[in-house]
KEKE-3310 file (N, C-alpha, C; in steps of 0.2 Angstrom, whole numbers, plus 5000, padded with zeros to 4 digits):
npx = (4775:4792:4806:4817:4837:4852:4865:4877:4890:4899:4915:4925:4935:4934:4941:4936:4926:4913:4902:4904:4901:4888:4881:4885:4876:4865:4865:4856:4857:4869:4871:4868:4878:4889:4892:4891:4894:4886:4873:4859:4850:4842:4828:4821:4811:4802:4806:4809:4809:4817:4823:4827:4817:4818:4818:4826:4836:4846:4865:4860:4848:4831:4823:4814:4819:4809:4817:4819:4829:4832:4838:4848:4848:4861:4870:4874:4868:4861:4848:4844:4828:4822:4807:4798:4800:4816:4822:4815:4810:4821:4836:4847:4858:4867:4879:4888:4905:4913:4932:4941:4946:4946:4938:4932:4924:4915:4904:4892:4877:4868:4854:4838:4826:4827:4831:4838:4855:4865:4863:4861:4874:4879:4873:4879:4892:4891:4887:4895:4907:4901:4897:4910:4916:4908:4908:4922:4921:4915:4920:4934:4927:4921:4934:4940:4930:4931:4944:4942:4933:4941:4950:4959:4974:4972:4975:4989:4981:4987:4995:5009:5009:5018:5028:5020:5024:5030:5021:5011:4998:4981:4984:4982:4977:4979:4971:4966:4953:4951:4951:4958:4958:4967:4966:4965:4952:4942:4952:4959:4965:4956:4950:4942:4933:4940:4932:4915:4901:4892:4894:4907:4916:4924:4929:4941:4941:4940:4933:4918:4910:4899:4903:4904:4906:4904:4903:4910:4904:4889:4884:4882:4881:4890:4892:4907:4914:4904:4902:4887:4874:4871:4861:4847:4851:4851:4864:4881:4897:4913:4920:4931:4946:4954:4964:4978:4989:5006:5022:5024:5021:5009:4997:4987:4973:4964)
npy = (4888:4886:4900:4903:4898:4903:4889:4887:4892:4892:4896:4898:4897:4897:4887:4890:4893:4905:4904:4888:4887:4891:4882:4870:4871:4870:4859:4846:4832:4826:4824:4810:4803:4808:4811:4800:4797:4805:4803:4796:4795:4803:4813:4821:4835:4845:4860:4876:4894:4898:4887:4870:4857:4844:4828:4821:4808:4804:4795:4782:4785:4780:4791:4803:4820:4836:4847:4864:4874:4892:4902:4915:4927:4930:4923:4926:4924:4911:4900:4884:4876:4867:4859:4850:4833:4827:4838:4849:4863:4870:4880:4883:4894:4904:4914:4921:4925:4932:4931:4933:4927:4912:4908:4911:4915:4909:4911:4901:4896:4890:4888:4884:4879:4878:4881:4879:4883:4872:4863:4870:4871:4858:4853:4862:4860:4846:4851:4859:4850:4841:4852:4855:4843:4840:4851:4850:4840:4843:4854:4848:4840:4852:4859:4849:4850:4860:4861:4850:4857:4866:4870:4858:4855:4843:4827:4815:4803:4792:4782:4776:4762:4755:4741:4725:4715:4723:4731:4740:4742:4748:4762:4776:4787:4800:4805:4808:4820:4816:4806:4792:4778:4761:4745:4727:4715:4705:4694:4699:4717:4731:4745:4761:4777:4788:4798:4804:4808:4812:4825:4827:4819:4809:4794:4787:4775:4756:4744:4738:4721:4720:4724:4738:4752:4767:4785:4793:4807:4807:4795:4792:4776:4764:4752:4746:4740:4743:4755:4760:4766:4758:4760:4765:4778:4792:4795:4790:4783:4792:4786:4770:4769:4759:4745:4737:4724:4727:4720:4717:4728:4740:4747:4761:4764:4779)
npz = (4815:4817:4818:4805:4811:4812:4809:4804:4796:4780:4770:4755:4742:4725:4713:4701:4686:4687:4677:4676:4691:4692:4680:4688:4700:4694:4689:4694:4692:4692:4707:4715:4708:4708:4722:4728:4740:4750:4745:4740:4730:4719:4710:4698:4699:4698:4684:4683:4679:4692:4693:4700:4707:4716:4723:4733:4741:4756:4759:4766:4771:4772:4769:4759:4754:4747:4738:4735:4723:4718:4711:4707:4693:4689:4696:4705:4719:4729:4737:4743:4747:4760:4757:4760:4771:4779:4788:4787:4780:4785:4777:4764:4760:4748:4741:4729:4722:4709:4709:4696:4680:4683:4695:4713:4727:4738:4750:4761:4770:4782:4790:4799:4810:4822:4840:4851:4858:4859:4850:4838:4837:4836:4825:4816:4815:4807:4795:4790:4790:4778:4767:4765:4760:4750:4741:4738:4729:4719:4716:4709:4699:4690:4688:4678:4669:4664:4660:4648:4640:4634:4618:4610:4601:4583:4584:4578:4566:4564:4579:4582:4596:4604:4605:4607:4616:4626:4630:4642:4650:4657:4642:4640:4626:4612:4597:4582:4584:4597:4614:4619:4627:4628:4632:4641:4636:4640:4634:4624:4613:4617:4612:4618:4621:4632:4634:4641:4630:4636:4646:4645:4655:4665:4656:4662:4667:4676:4667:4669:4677:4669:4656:4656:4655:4668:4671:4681:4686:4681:4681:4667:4657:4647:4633:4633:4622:4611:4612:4613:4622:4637:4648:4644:4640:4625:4620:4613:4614:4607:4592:4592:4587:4576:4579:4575:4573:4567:4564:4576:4583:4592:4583:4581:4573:4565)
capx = (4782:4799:4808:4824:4841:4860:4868:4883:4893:4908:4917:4927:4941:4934:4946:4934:4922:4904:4900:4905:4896:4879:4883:4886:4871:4858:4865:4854:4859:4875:4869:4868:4884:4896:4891:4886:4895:4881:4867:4857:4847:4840:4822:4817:4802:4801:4810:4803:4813:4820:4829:4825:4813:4820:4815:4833:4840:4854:4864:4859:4842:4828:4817:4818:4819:4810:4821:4818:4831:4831:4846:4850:4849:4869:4871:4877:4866:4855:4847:4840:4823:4821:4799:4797:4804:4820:4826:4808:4810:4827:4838:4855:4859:4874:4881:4895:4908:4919:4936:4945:4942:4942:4939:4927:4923:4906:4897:4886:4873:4864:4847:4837:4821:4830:4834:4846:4861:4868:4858:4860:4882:4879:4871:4882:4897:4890:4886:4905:4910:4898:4899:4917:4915:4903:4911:4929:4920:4912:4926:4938:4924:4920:4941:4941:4926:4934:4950:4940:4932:4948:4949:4964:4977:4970:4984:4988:4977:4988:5000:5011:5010:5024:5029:5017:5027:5030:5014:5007:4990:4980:4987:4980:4982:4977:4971:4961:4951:4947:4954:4955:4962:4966:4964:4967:4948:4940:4956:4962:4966:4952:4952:4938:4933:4939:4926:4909:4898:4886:4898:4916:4917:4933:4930:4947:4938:4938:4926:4914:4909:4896:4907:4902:4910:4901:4903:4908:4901:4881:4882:4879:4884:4889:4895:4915:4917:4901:4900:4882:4873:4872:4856:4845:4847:4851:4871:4884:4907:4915:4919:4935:4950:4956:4970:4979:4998:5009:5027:5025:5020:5002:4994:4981:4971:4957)
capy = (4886:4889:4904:4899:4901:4900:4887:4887:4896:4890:4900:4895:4899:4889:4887:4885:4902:4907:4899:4882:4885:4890:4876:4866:4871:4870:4850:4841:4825:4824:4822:4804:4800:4813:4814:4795:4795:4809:4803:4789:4795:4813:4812:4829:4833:4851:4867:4884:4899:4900:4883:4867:4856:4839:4824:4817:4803:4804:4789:4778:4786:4779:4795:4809:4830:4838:4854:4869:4877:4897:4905:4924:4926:4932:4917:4930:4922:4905:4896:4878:4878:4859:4861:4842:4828:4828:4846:4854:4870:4874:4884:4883:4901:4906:4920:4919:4932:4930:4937:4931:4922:4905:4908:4914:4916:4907:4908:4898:4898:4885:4891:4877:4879:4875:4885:4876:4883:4864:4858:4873:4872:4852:4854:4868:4857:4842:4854:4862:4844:4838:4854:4854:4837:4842:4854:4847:4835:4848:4861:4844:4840:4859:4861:4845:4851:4866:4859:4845:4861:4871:4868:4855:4854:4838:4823:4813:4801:4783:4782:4769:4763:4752:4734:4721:4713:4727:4737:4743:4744:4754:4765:4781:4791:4804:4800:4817:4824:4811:4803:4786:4772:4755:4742:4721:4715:4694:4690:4704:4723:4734:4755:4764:4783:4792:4804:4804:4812:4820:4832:4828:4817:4804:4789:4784:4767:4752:4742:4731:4713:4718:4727:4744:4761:4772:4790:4794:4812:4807:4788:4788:4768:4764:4746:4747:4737:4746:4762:4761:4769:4752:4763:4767:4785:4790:4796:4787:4785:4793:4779:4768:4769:4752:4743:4730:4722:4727:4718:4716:4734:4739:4753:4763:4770:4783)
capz = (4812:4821:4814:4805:4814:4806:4812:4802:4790:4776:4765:4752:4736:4721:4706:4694:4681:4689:4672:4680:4696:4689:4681:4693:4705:4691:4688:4700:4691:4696:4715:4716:4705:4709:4728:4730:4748:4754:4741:4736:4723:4716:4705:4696:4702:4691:4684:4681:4677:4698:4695:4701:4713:4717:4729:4736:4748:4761:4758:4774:4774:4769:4768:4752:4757:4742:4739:4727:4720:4718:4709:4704:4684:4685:4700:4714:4725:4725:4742:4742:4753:4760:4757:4764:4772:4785:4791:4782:4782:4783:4770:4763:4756:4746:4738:4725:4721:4704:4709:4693:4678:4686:4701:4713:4734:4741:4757:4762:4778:4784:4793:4802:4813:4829:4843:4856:4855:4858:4843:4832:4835:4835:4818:4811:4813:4803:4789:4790:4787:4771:4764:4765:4754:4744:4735:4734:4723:4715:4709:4705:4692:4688:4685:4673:4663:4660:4654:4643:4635:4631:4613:4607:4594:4580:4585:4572:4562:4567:4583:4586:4602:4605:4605:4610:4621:4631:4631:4649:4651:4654:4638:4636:4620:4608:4590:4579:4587:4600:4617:4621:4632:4625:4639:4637:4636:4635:4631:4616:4616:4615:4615:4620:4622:4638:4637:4641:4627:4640:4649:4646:4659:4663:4658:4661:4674:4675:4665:4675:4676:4662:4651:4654:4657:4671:4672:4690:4688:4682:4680:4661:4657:4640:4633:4630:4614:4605:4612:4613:4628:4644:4650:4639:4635:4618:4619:4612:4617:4600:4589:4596:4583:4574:4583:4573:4576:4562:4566:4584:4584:4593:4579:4581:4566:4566)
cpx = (4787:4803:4817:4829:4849:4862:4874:4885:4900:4911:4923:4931:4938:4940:4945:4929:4915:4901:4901:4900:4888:4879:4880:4879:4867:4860:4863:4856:4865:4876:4872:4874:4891:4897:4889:4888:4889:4873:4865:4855:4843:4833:4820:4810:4797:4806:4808:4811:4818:4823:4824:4822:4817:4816:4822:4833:4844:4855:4863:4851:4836:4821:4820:4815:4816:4812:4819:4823:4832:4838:4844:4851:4859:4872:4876:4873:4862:4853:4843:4833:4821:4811:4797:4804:4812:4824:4819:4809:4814:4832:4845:4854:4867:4875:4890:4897:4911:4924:4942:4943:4942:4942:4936:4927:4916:4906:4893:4885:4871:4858:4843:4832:4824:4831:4840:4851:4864:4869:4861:4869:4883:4879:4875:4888:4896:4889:4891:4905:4906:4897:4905:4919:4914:4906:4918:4926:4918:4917:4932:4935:4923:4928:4941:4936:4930:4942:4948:4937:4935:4951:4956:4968:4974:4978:4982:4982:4979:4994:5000:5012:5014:5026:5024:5017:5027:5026:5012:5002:4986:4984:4982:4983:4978:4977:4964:4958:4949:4952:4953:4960:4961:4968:4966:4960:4943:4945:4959:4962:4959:4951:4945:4937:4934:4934:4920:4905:4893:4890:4905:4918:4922:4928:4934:4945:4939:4931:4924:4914:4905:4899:4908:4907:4905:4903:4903:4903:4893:4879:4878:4884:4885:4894:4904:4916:4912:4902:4892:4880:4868:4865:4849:4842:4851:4860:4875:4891:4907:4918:4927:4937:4950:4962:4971:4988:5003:5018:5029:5023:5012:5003:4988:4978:4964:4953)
cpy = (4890:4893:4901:4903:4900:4895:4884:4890:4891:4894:4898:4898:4895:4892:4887:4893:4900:4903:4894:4882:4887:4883:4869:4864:4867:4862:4848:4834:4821:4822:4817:4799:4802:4811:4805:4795:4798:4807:4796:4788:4803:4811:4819:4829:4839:4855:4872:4888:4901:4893:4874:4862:4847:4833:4818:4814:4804:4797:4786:4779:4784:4785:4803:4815:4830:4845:4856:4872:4886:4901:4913:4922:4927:4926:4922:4925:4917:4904:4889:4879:4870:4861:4853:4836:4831:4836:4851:4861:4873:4875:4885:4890:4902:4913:4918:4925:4931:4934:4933:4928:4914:4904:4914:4914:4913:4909:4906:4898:4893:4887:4885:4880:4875:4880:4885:4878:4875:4862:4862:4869:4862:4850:4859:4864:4852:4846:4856:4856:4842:4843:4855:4848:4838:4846:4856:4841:4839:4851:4853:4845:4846:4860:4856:4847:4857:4864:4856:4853:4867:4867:4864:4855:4845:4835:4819:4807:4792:4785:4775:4767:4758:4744:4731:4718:4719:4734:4735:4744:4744:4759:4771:4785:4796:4803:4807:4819:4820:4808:4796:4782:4766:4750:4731:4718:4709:4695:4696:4711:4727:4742:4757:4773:4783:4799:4804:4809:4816:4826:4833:4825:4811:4798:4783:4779:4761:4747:4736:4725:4714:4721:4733:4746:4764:4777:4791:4802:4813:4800:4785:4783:4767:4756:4748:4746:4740:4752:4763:4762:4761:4755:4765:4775:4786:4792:4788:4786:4789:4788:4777:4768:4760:4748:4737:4730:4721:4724:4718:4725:4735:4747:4754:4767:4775:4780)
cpz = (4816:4816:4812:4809:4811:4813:4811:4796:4786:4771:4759:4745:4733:4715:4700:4693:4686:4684:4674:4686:4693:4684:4680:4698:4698:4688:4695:4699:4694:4704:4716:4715:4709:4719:4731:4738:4750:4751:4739:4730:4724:4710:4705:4698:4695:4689:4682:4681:4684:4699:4698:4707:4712:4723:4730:4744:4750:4758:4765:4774:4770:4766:4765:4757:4748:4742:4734:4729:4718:4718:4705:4697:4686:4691:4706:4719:4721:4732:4739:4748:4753:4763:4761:4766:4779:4784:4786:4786:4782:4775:4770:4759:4754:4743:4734:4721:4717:4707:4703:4688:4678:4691:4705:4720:4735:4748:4758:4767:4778:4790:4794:4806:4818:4833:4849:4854:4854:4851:4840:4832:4832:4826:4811:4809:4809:4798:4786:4786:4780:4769:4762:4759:4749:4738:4734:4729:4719:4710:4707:4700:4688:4683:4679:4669:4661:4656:4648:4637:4631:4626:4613:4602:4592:4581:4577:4571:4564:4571:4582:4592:4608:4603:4609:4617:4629:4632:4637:4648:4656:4649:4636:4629:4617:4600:4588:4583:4596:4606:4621:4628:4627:4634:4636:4641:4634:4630:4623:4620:4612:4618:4613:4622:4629:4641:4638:4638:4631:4644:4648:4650:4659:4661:4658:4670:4673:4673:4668:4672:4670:4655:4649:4657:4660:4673:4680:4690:4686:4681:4675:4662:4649:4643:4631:4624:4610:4606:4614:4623:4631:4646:4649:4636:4629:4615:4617:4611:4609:4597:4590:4589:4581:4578:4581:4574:4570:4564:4572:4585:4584:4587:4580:4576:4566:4558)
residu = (UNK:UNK:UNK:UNK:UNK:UNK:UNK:UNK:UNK:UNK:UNK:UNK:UNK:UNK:UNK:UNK:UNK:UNK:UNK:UNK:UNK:UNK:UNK:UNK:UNK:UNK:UNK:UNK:UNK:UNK:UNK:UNK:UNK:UNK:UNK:UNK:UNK:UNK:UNK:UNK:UNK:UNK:UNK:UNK:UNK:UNK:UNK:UNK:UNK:UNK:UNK:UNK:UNK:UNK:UNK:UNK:UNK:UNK:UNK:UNK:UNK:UNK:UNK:UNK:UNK:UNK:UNK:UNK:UNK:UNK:UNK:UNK:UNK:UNK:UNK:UNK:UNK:UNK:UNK:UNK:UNK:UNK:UNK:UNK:UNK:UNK:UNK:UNK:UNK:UNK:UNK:UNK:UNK:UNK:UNK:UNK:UNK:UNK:UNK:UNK:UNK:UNK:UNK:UNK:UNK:UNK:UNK:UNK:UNK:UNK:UNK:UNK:UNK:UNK:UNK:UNK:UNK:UNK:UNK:UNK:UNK:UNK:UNK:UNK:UNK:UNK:UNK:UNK:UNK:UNK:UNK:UNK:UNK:UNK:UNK:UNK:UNK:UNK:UNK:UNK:UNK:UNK:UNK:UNK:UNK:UNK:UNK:UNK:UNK:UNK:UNK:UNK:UNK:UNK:UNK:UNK:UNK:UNK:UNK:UNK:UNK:UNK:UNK:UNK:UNK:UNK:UNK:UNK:UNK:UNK:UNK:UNK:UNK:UNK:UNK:UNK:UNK:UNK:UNK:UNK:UNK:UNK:UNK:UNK:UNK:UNK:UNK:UNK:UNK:UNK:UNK:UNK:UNK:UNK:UNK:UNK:UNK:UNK:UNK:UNK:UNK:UNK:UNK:UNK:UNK:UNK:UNK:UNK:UNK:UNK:UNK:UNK:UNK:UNK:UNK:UNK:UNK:UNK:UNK:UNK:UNK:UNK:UNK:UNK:UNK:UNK:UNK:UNK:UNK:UNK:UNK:UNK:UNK:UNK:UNK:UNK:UNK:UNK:UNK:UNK:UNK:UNK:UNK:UNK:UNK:UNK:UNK:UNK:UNK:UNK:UNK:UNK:UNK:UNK)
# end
């Protein structure tokens, strides 16, 4: 077996709490969704107390890496170890610094069973570049969950939300405890949760040909007009306010 060699370094400012990145790391699911440019798909393989073992596609590539996983209880450090499949045997290592309460330092290494310089520098720049991606999708979604989870003042109970004629839509709003969008839907107006009940996630999307809502960060699916999970696992939106037409006026009632 060829001894690993580094063959590139990244370092990084996140904007988001250590809690966010541990997280972050220990979601495999979000791979596929969050990251579809780089991923095709992600399948648990296990998880034990040092985190998780996965069986992942590049997108383009028809052939899965299974990786494990291996994070520090306080999340100072973690490494991925690609145990099969393309690049076997090499290892992502990081090390994360908190210097703030949202807000943290990483480096990460990339180690690879190569020894060409060529190769290693060839390979170290393409890892610069999709780590670099990787984890601007990452802290975006990290910073949005942490707002979603910063408690809110209750709005009221019924807004008015303008005159008919001259509603724009897409209409985001606030209604008790709850954030929606209202939207114009086979022919009527119809308002639906912008949040995704698994993390907090936007679903401020456009609704597809089948009439669903998909979560860009783990690709739960849910129907618009019931709420009911499009997938079948067992979540459900928060339940869409009333919206009827009082004197040319759209109203929303919880």
């Amino acid at each position: 077996m060829s001894s690993l060699q580094l063959a590139g370094t990244y370092d990084r400012h996140v904007a988001a709490s250590v809690a966010r990145i541990r997280e972050n790391v220990l979601d495999w699911e979000h791979l596929p969704a969050l990251h579809a440019g780089s991923f095709a798909a992600c399948e648990l393989v296990d998880m034990d107390a040092d985190g998780w073992r996965v069986r992942l596609t590049a997108a383009g590539d028809s052939r899965p890496q299974t990786l494990k996983l291996y994070i520090a209880a306080d999340t100072s450090q973690y490494r991925v170890v690609t145990e099969a499949g393309p690049g076997e045997t090499s290892e992502i290592r990081v090390t994360v610094r908190e210097t703030g309460p949202h807000a943290a330092r990483v480096h990460v290494e990339y180690h690879v069973p190569v020894s060409d310089p060529a190769m290693l520098a060839m390979i170290g720049k393409g890892f610069v570049a999709i780590y670099e991606r990787l984890w601007d999708e990452d802290e975006a979604m990290m910073q949005a969950r942490e707002a979603a989870l910063t408690p809110r003042p209750r709005a009221l109970d019924r807004v008015d939300l303008g005159p008919e004629v001259d509603l724009v839509l897409p209409r985001d709003f606030d209604l008790g405890s709850g954030r929606f969008r209202l939207v114009r839907h086979r022919g009527g107006l119809l308002a639906h949760s912008r949040v995704c009940p698994h993390w907090l996630g936007p679903l401020d999307v456009p609704i597809d040909a089948d009439g669903c809502l998909t979560c860009p960060w783990h690709g739960y699916r849910f129907d618009a007009a019931t709420g009911r999970s499009a997938d079948g696992r067992t979540l459900r939106l928060a339940a869409a306010p009333t919206i009827t037409i009082e004197a040319g006026q759209v109203i929303a009632c919880a």
